[in-house]
C-alpha angles and dihedrals in degrees: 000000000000084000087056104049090045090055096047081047095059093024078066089039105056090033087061094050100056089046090050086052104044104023101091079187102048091048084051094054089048091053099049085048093052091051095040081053092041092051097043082052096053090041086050086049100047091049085049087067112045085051084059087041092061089033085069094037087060099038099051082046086057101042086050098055093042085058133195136280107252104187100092102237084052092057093044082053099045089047094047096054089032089059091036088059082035098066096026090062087044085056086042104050089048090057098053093041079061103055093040091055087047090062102025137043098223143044138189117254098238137023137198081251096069085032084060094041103045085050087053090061089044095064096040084050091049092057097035120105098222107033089172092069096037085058091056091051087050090052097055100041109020109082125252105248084051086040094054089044091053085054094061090049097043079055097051087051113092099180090048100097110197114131121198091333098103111099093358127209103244088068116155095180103058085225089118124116118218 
């Protein structure tokens, strides 16, 4: 029985391909399916990206109208509890991109996870004296997907002066984002 199944198994296999090296049409066939595949993949992606895209939108909406504390133990305070979520959503964002890869082949680029930890630098940079050290700090510890996301909120932000400091270029890290 076993025999059996393991000659009709090869019998298929090198019919197709035989069929895959002498059929124009079935090659053909087999082109337009990989691109349609191909395509379906890069629309999912795209639309992947304008839902994190939003997501950020949203998130750096949320995170303006909430404001920020002005006293200045207030703001030690605030920056203390807002880097300390910050880095426990990036470790816990690690450790779920972990198991998810363990039982999955795949994983989204970016979770609500980095979304909420990247806000939660965003709101220590906003109340920090000196933003343009913080962002080097950011650039050697914070990794690179939350880094990337920080970027577009620091973007969206107009009162946020930082010039070309964000992601600079002596970057040992690689964490930088061009």
């Amino acid at each position: 029985m076993v025999t059996n199944l393991t000659d009709w198994i090869l019998a298929y296999a090198i019919y197709f391909d035989h069929k895959r090296r002498t059929d124009p049409e079935f090659r053909k066939a087999l082109k337009r399916e990989s691109r349609r595949q191909a395509r379906a993949a890069r629309e999912e992606a795209e639309a992947e990206g304008a839902q994190q895209q939003e997501a950020i939108k949203s998130a750096f909406k949320e995170a303006t109208e909430e404001g920020f504390p002005s006293g200045i133990e207030e703001k030690e305070a605030f920056f203390m509890s807002e880097v300390a979520k910050g880095e426990q959503l990036c470790q816990d964002g690690k450790s779920e991109r972990l198991v998810h890869i363990a039982f999955s082949n795949h994983y989204l680029s970016a979770g609500t996870d980095q979304i909420e930890a990247a806000l939660c630098f965003y709101k220590a940079l906003k109340v920090y004296p000196q933003p343009k050290d913080l962002i080097g700090i950011y650039d050697k510890t914070v990794p690179k997907e939350v880094l990337e996301i920080l970027a577009d909120i620091v973007a969206m932000d107009n009162s946020l002066a930082l010039g070309d400091s964000f992601g600079g270029s002596g970057s040992d890290s690689g964490h930088g984002v061009e």
